[in-house]
C-alpha positions as CSV (number, residue, x, y, z in Angstrom):
1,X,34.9,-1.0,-49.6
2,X,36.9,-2.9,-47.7
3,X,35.7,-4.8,-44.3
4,X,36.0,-3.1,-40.9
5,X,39.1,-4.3,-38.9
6,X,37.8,-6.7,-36.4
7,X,38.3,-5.2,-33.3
8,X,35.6,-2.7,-34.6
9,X,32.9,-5.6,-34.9
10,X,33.9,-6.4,-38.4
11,X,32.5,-9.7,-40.0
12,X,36.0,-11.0,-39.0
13,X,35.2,-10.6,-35.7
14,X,32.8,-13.4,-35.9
15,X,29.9,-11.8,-35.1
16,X,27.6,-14.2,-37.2
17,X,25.1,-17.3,-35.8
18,X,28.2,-18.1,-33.5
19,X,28.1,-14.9,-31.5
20,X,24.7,-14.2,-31.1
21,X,24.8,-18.3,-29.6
22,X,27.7,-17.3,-27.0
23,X,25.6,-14.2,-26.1
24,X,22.3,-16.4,-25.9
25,X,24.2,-19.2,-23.6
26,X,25.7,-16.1,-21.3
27,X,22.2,-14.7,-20.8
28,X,21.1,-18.4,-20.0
29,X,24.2,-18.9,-17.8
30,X,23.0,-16.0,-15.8
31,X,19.5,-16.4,-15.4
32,X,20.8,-20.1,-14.1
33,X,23.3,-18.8,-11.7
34,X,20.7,-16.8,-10.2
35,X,18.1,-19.3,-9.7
36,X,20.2,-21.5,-8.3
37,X,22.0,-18.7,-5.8
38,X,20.0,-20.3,-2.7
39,X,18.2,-17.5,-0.8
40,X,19.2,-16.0,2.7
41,X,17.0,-17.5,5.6
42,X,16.2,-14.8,7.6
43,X,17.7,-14.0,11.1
44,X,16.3,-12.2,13.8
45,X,18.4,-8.7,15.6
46,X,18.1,-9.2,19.5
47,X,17.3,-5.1,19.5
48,X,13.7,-6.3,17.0
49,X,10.9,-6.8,20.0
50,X,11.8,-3.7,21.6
51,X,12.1,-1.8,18.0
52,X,8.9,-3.3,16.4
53,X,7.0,-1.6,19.7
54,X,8.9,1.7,18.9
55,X,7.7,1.5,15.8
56,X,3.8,1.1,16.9
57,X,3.8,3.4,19.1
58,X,5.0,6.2,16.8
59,X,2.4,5.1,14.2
60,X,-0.2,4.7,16.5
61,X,0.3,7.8,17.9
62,X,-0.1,9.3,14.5
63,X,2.8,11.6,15.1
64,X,4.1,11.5,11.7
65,X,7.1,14.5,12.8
66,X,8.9,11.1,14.9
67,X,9.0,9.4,11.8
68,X,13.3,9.9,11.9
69,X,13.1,9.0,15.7
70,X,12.1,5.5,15.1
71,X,13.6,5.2,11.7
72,X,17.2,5.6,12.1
73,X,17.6,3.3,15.1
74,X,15.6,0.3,13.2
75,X,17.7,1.3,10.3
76,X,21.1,0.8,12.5
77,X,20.1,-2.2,13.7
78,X,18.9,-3.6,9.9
79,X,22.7,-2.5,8.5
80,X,23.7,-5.0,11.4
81,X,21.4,-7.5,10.5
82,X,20.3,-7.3,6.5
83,X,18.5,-10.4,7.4
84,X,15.7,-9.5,9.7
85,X,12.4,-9.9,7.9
86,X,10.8,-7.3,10.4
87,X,13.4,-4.7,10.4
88,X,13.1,-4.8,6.7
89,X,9.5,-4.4,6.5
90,X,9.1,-1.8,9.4
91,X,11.6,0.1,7.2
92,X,9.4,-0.3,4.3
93,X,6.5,0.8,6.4
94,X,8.1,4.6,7.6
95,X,9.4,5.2,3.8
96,X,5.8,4.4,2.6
97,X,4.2,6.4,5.5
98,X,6.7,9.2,5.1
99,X,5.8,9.9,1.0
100,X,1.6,8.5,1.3
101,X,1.0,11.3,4.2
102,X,3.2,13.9,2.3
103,X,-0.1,16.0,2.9
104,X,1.2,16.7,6.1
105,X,4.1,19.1,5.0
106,X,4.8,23.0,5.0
107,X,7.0,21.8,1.2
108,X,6.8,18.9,-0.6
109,X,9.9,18.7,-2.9
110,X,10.4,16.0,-5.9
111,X,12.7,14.1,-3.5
112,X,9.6,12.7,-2.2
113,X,9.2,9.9,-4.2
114,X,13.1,8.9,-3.0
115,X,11.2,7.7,0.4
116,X,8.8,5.7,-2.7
117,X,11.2,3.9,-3.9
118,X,12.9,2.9,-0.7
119,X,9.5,1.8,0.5
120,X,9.8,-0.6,-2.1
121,X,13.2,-1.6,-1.8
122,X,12.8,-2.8,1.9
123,X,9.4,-4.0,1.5
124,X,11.4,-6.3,-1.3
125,X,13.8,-7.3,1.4
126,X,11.4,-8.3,3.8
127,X,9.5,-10.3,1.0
128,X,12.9,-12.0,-0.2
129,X,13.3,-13.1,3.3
130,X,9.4,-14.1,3.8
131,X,8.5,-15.1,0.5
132,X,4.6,-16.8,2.6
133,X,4.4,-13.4,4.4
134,X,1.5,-12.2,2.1
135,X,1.3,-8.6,3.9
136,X,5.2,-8.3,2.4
137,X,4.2,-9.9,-0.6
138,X,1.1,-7.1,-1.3
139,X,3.1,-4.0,-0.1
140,X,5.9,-4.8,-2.2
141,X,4.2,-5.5,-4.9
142,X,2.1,-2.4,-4.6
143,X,4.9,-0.2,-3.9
144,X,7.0,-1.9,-7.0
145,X,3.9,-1.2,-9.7
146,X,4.3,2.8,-8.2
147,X,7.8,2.9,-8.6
148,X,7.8,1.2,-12.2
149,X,5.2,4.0,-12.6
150,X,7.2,7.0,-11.5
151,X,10.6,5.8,-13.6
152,X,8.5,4.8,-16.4
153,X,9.6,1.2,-16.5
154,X,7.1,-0.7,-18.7
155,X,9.4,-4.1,-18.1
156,X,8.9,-3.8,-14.6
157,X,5.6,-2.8,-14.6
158,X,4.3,-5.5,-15.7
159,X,6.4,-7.6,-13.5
160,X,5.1,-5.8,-10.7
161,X,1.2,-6.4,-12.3
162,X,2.2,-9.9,-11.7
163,X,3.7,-10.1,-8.6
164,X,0.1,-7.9,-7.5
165,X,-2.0,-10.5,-8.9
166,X,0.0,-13.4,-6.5
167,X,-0.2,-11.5,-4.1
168,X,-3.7,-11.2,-3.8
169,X,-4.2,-14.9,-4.7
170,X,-2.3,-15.0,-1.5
171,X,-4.5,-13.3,0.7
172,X,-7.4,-11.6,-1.3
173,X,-8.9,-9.5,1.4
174,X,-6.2,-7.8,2.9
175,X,-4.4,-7.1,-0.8
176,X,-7.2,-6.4,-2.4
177,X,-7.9,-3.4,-0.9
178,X,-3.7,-2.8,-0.9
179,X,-4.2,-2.3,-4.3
180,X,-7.7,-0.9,-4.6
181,X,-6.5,1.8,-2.8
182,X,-3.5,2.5,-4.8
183,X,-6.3,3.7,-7.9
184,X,-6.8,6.9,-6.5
185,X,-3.4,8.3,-7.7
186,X,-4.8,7.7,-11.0
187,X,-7.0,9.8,-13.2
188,X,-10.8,9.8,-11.8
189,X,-12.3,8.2,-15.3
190,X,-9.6,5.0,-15.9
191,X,-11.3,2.2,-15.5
192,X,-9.2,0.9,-12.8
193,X,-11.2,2.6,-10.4
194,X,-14.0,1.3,-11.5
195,X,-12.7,-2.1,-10.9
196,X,-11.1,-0.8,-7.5
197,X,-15.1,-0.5,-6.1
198,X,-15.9,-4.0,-7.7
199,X,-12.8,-5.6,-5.0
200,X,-14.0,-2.8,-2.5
201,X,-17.2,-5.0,-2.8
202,X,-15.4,-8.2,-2.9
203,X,-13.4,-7.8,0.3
204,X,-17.0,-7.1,2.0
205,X,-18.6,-9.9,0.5
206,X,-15.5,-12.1,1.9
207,X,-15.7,-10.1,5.1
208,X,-19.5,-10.6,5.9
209,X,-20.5,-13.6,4.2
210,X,-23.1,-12.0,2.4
211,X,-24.7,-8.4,0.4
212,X,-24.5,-5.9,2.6
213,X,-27.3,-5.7,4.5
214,X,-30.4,-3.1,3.5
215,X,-30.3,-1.0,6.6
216,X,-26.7,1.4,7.2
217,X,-27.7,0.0,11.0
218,X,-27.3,-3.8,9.7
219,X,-24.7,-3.5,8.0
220,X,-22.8,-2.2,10.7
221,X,-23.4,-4.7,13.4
222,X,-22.1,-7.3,10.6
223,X,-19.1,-5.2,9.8
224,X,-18.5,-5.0,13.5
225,X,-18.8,-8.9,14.1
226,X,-15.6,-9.1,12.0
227,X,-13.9,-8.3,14.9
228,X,-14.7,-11.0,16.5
229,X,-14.4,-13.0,14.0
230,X,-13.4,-17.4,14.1
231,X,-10.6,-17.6,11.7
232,X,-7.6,-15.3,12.8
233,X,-7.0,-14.3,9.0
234,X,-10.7,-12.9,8.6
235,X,-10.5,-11.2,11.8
236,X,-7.3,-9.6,10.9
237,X,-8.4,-8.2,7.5
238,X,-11.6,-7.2,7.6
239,X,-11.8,-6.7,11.9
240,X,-10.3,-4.1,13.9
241,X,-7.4,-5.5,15.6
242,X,-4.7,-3.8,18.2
243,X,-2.3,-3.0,15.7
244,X,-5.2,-1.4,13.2
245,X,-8.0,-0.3,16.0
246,X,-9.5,1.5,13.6
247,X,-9.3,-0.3,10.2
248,X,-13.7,-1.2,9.9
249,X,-13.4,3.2,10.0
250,X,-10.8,3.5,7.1
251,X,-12.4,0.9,5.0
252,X,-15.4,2.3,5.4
253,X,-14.4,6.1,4.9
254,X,-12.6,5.2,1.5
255,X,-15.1,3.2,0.2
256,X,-17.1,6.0,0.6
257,X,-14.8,8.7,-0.6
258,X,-14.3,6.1,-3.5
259,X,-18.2,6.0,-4.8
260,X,-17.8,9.9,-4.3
261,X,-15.2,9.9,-6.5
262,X,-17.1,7.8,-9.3
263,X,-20.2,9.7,-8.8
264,X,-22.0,7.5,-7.0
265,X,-23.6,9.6,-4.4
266,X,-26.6,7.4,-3.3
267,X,-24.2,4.6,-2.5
268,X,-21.5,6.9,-0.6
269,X,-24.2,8.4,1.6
270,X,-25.7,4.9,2.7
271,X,-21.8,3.9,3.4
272,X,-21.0,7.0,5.3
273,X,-24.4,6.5,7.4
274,X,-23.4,3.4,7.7
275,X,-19.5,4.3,8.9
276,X,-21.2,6.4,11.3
277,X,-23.1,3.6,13.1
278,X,-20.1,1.1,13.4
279,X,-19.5,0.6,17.0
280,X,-16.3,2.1,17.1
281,X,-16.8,5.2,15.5
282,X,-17.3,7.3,18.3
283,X,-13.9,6.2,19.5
284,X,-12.0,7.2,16.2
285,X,-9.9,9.8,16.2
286,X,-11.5,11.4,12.8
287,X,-14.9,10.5,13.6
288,X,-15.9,14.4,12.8
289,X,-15.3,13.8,9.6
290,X,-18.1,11.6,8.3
291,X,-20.5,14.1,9.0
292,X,-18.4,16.7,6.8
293,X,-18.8,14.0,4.1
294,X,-22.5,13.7,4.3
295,X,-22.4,17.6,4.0
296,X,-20.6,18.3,1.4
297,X,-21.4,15.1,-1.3
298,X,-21.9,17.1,-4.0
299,X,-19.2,19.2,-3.8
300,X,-16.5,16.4,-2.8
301,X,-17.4,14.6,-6.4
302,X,-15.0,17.9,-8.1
303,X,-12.8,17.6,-5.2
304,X,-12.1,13.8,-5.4
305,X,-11.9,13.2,-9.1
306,X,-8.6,16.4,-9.2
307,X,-6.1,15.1,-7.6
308,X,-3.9,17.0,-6.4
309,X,-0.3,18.2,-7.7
310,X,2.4,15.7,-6.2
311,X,4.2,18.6,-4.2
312,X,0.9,20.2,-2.7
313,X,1.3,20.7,0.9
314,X,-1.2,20.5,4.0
315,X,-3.8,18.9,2.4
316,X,-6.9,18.8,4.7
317,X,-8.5,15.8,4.7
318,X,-12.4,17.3,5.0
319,X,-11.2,18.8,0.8
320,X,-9.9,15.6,-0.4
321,X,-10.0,12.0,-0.5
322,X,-8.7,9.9,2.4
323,X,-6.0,8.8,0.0
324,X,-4.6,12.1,-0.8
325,X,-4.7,13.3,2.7
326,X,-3.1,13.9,5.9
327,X,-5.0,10.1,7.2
328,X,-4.1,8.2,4.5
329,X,-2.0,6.1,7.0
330,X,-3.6,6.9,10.7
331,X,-7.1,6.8,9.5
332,X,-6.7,3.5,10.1
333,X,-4.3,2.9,12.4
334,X,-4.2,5.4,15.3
335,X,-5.6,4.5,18.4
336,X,-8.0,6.2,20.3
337,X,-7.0,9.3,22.2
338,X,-6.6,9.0,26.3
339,X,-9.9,9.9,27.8
């Protein structure tokens, strides 16, 4: 038979050792270029002060309907300046809200998990520019392992299982729970939620010093000196702060709704007792829900461990998880309503 004509990758074409080299030294030329491509240092937009307030007081107002309002004039001011770390990462912050508290409306089509993906893009884009922000680091790391997920990407999935794990070198007891969290979107029984309470338990131990204390009273007072706390980084993480004034109540509400989850019912009740003994508790917005917790333990395990169909609307957060729900965002950070 005679050979194929070289311009159809004959063996005249010279497709042997010596091709497969040239094609080896391009990939290596490549990878090169690109590390040596020095990164953008990041620039500030004059507009950022006034937009990063904006931006709080949507999210702290928990009006999750404004989410445009905010978004499109941070977004205008980001196409002006691609180089603004915060602009990036508040854009990061509305996509991610947007598609976590999905619970929130009347249809929830497939084009939800667009607002996923460009959760992850900016949050990239903010971390490219801030590669010692840690808070970038975890969320786009976190947001890169769901995307990966959702395109079934196995490559960058376990790119993105790296990045996670530097990420919480970085700053263990805020990505910790970043990522903890993240296990309720999988199925009840993998053991990643298993491991999600061991870090729950970590970030506590890290938080407090020591076990939790015996008594739901105890444990509350120490939970609440975190807020006061020496070291800036503890009190941010594990205290409630005035950009998260409620984040000892979301903690403490997932944890719970996370041992419900696995069946441990003694444990959630002593952490929603707890949760209700905190000193800011009375002051949270959703403080009536702990008590629906403590009512309904039993019935929350079959609640928790179904999740629920990506498009199902108005979710109520009393029937499932704080995860799947309309406060998977503002449980912890909206403020305190006017008196």
């Amino acid at each position: 038979m005679p050979k194929p004509p070289a311009q159809f990758g004959g063996a005249s074409a010279g497709w042997g050792v010596g091709g497969m080299m040239c094609l080896l030294c391009a990939s290596a030329c490549i990878t090169v270029a690109t590390a040596l491509t020095p990164s953008p240092e990041p620039v500030s937009h004059p507009q950022t002060p006034e937009l990063d307030q904006q931006f709080w007081k949507v999210l702290q107002s928990g009006d999750y309907e404004q989410i445009s309002s905010v978004e499109i004039p941070i977004k205008a001011a980001y196409l002006e300046q691609p180089r603004d770390p915060v602009l990036a990462a508040k854009l990061g912050f509305l996509h991610a809200w947007r598609v976590t508290e999905r619970a929130r409306l009347k249809e929830v089509g497939p084009d939800i998990t667009d607002d996923l993906s460009m959760a992850q893009r900016y949050f990239h884009a903010a971390h490219r520019l801030e590669p010692d922000n840690p808070i970038y680091h975890g969320f786009y790391a976190a947001y890169a392992l769901a995307d990966a997920t959702i395109h079934d990407d196995p490559k960058r999935l376990t790119q993105a299982g790296l990045e996670s794990r530097n990420a919480i070198r970085a700053w263990p007891e805020f990505n910790l729970f970043t990522f903890a969290y993240l296990t309720h979107a999988l199925p009840y029984d993998d053991q990643r939620n298993a491991d999600a309470v061991a870090d729950l338990d970590d970030i506590i131990h890290r938080c407090i010093g020591d076990a939790p204390p015996s008594s739901a009273s105890d444990f509350a007072q120490a939970l609440d000196r975190s807020t006061h706390a020496p070291d800036e980084r503890q009190r941010r993480a594990c205290g409630n702060t005035d950009k998260v004034p409620f984040n000892i109540q979301g903690f403490m509400l997932n944890l719970g709704d996370t041992l419900v989850r696995q069946g441990d019912l003694e444990r959630a009740q002593f952490v929603y007792e707890t949760l209700q003994q905190t000193a800011e508790h009375a002051a949270w917005p959703f403080h009536a829900i702990t008590e629906t917790r403590l009512q309904n333990l039993q019935v929350n395990v079959g609640r928790f461990q179904k999740n629920p169909p990506r498009g199902t609307p108005y979710i109520n957060p009393t029937d499932r998880a704080m995860f799947h729900s309309s406060i998977a965002c503002v449980g912890c950070h909206q403020a305190a309503e006017a008196p």
